[in-house]
C-alpha positions in Angstrom: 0.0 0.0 0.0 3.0 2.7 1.1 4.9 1.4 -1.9 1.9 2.3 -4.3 1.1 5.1 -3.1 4.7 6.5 -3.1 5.4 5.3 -6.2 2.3 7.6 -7.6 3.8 10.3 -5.9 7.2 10.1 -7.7 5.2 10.4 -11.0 3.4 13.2 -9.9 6.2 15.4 -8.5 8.4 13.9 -11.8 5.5 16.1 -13.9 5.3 19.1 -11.5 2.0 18.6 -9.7 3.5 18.3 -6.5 6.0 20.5 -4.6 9.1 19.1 -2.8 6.9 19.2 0.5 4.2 17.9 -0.7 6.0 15.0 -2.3 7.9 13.7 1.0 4.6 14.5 2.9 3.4 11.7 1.0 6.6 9.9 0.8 6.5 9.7 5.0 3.6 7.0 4.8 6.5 4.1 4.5 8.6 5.4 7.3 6.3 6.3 10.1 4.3 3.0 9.5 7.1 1.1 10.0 7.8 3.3 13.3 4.6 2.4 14.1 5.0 -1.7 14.0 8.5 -1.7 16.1 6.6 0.7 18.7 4.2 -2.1 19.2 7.2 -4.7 20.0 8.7 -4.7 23.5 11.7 -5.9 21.9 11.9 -6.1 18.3 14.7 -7.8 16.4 17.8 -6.4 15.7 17.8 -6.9 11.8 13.9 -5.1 12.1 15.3 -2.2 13.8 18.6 -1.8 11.5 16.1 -2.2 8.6 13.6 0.5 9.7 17.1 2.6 10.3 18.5 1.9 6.5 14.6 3.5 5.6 14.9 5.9 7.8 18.5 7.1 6.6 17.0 6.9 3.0 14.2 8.8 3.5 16.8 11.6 5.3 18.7 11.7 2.4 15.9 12.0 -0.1 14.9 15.0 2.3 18.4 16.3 2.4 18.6 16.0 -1.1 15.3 18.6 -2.0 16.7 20.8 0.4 13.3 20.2 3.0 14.2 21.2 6.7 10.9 19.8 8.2 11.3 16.9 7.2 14.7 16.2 7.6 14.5 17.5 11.2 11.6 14.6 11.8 13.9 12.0 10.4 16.8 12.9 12.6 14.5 12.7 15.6 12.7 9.3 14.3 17.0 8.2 13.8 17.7 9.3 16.9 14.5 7.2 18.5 16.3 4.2 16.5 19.7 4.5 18.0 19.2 3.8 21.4 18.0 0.3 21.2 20.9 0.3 18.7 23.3 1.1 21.3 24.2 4.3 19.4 24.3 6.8 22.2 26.4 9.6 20.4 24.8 8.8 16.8 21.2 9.5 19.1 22.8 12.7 20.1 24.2 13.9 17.0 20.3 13.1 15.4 18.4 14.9 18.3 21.2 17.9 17.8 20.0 18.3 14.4 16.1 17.8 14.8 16.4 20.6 17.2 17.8 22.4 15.3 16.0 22.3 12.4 12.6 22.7 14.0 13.5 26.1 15.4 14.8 26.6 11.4 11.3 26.0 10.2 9.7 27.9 12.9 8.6 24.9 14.7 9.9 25.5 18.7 6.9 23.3 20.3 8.9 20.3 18.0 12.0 20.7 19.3 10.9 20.6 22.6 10.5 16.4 22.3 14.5 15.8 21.0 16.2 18.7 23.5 14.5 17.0 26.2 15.9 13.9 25.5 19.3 15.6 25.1 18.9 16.4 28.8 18.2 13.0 29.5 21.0 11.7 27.6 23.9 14.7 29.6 22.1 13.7 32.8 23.1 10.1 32.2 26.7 11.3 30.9 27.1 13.0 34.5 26.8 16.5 32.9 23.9 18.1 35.2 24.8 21.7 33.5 24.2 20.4 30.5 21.4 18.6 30.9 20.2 21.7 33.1 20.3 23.6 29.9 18.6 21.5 27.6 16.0 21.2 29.9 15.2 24.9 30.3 15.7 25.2 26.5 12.8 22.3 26.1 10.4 24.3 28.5 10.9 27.6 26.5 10.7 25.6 23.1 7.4 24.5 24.0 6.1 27.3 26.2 1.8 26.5 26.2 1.8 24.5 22.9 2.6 20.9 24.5 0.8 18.9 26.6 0.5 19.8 30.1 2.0 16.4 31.2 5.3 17.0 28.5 6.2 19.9 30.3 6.1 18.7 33.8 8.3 15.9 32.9 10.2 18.7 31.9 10.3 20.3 35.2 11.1 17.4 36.7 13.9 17.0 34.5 14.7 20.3 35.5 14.8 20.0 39.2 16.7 16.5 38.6 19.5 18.0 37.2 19.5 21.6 39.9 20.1 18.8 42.3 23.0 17.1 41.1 24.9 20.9 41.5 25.9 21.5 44.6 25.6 25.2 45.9 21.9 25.1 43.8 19.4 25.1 47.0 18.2 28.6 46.4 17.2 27.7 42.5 15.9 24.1 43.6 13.5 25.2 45.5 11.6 27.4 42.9 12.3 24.7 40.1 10.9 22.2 42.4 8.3 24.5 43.9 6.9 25.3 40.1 6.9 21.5 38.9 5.3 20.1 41.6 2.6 23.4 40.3 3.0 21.9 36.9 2.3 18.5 38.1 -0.6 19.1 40.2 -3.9 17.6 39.0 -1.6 15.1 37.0 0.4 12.8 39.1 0.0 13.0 42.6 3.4 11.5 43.7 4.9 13.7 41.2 3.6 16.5 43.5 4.0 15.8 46.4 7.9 14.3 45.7 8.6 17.8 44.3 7.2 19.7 46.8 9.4 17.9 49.6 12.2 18.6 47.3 11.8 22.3 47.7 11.6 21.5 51.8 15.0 19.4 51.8 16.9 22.5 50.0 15.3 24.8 52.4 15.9 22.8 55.3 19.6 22.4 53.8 19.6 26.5 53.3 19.1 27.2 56.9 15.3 28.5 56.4 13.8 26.2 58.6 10.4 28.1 59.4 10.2 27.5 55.3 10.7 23.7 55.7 8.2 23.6 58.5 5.5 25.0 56.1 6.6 22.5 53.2 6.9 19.9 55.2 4.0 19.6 57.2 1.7 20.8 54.7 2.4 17.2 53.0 4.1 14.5 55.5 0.4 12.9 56.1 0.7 11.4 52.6 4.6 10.6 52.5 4.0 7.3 52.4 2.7 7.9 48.7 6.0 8.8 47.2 8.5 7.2 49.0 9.8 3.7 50.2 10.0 3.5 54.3 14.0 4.4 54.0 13.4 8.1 51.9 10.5 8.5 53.9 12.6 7.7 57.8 14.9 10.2 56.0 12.6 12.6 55.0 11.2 12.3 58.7 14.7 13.1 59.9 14.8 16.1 58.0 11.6 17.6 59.1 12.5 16.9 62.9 16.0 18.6 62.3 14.2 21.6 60.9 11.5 21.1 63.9 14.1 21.3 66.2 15.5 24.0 65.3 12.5 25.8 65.2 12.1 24.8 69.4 9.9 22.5 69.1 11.4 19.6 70.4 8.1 17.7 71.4 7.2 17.5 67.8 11.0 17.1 66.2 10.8 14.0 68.8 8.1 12.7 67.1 9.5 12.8 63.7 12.6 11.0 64.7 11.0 8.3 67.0 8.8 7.3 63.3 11.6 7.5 61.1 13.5 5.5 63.1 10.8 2.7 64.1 10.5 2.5 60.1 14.3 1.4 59.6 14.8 -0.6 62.8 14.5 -4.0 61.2 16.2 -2.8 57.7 20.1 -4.3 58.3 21.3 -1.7 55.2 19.7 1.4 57.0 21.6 0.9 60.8 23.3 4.1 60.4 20.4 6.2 59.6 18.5 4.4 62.6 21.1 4.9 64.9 21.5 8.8 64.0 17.6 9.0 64.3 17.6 7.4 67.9 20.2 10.0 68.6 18.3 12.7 67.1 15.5 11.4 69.0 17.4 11.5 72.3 18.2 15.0 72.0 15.1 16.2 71.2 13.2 14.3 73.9 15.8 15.7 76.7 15.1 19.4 74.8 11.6 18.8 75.5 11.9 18.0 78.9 10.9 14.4 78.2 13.9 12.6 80.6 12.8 9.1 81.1 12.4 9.0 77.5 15.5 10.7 76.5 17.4 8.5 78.7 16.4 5.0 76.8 16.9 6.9 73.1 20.5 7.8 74.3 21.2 4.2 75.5 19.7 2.7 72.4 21.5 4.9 70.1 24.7 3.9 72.2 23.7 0.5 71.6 23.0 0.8 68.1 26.7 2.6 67.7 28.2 -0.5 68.6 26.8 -2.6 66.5 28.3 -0.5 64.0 31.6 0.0 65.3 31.2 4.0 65.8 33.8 4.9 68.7 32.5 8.4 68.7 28.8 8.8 68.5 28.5 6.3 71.0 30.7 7.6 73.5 28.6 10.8 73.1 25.8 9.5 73.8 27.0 7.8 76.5 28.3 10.6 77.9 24.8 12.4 77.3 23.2 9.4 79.0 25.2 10.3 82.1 24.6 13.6 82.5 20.3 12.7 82.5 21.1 10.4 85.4 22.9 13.0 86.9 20.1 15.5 86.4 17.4 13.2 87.1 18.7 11.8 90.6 20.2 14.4 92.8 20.5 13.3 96.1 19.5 14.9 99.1 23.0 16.8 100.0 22.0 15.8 104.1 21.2 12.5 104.2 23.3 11.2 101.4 26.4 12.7 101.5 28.6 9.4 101.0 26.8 8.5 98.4 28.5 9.5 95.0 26.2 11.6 92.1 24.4 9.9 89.9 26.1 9.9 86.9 29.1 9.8 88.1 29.4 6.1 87.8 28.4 6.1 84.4 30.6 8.5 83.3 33.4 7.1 85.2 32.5 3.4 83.2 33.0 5.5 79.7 36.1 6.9 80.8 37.7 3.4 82.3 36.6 1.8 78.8 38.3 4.7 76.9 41.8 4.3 79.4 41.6 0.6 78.4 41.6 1.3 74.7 44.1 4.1 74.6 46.8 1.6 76.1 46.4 -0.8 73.4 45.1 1.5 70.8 46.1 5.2 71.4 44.7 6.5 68.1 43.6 10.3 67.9 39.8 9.4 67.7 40.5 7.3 71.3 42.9 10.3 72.6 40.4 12.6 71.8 37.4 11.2 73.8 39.3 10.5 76.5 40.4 13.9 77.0 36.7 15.0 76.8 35.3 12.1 79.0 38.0 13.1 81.5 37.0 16.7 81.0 33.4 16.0 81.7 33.7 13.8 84.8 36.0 16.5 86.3 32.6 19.1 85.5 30.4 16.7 87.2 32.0 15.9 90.5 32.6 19.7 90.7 28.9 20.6 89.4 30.6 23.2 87.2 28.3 22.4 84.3 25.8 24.7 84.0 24.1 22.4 80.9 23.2 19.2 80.9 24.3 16.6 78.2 26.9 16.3 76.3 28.8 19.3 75.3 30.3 18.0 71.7 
């Protein structure tokens, strides 16, 4: 059928009764029907897809050869579409580089947007964020209002994807991530909700908690929807740091305690569950909640070992101590023998730390004994004036 009907096209345009555009308008039957059939095959054949290429390449040259920038720009891209399952990757680029640029020849920009998006795509998988940063912007402005509304959120995804591979980018993640999850809303609702906690990790990162607060809370009841537990116990962890630093402990406590009860049977996520029961700790003895604080700070110490962390478990060790200490004054009368609470404690961290640095005297080692030491001095002498540990 393609081949009769393009071969009654070659006698027409051979006798002048149809233009150059008109003739490969007719002549782009064959091609984009057999587009058509590999797009229906999850994996066609390799001799199918270097056969559809060969077309495709003929087709081009055909094109080239009368000189018609529309359609050669369609063939690059439909090339380009054939040389990734080809393995191709820089013949793909070289074809995308050259539909772009002819559709912005013909005065076709909403085209172009398709190939520069996937030139993003392709620098974002070469490790070039910049570049891909730039093709993605490009894409947006190429098709402005006259692509889908879903084509252009992808491309503010894209966008945001590759703002967040540069470091030193917060400031300009948060309004790229702010305006897709915008762009995304009414369309995808993990799409929106992912991108607007994007915009509350780079503020929390900037310092502008009271921003993160607002993000964050405005859409942790439906983490769960875009995340796995581990992103969402991290995400958690993030909103409680911002919380925190904000003064309110109580709920930063909260935030912690859930993120870390999500990644407390997950063997590949021990470090994150020991720095949340840390985090935890800190924020229950901020808010006044002792008893509570004290068991964080001895599970986290706990959960250090397992792992082999000298320091953070000394410190929170250390920390534990000074709760007892705060928690169980004696009566200076009637118990004046009897040593401070504490004291013991602190004195166990310190004999375990003396025991180490005689058969391992490494700077880590040196260095908490000398604050141990330090502390335990401050604590027989009540010369602390703030409970917990000072590092």
């Amino acid at each position: 059928m393609a081949e009769s009907v393009t071969a009654q096209a070659e006698s027409a345009y051979a006798a002048g009764k149809l233009t150059s555009s008109e003739y490969l308008t007719v002549r782009r039957a064959g091609p984009l029907m057999a587009m058509a059939a590999l797009e229906q095959q999850e994996n066609p054949a390799e001799a199918e897809l270097k056969a559809t290429h060969a077309l495709l390449e003929a087709e081009l040259a055909v094109a080239v050869e009368l000189a018609v920038t529309e359609r050669m720009a369609m063939y690059h891209e439909l090339l380009a579409r054939i040389s990734f399952p080809l393995g191709d990757a820089d013949g793909a680029r070289a074809h995308l580089q050259a539909a772009v640029t002819g559709y912005l020849e013909t005065g076709q920009p909403w085209r172009a947007a398709n190939p520069a998006s996937l030139l993003g795509e392709l620098a974002l998988g070469s490790d070039d964020p910049k570049a891909a940063e730039e093709f993605a912007s490009k894409a947006i402005t190429y098709g402005a209002d006259l692509v889908p509304h879903d084509q252009t959120a992808q491309l503010s995804s894209l966008l945001v994807e590759a703002i967040s591979r540069q470091p030193g980018r917060e400031r300009d993640l948060v309004g790229a991530a702010l305006t897709a999850a915008d762009r995304w809303n009414g369309l995808s609702e993990p799409d929106t909700l992912h991108n607007t906690f994007t915009a509350a990790r780079a503020y929390h990162r900037l310092g502008r908690h009271a921003e993160a607060v607002a993000l964050f809370e405005d859409v942790i009841p439906k983490v769960e929807i875009p995340y796995d537990a581990p992103v969402i116990a991290m995400t958690r962890g993030q909103y409680g740091a911002s919380l925190h630093e904000l003064g309110r402990h109580r709920e930063a406590a909260e935030q912690f305690l859930k993120g870390a009860e999500l990644v407390q049977n997950n063997s590949d996520q021990q470090a994150m569950h020991a720095e949340l029961a840390w985090s935890a700790a800190e924020a229950l003895q901020y808010s006044g909640q002792t008893t509570e604080a004290l068991a964080a700070y001895q599970r986290a110490a706990a959960l250090w070992t397992e792992l082999g962390q000298l320091t953070p478990r000394v410190r929170c060790l250390r920390s534990a101590a000074w709760l007892l200490r705060y928690m169980g004054e004696p009566d200076s009368e009637d118990h004046q023998d009897v040593e401070r609470p504490g004291v013991a404690e602190m004195r166990a961290v310190l004999a375990e730390l003396v025991g180490m640095a005689e058969h391992n005297p490494s700077e880590e080692v040196l260095a908490e004994l000398a604050e141990t030491q330090k502390q335990l001095e401050q604590m027989i002498t009540d010369s602390f004036d703030e409970y917990g540990d000072d590092d």
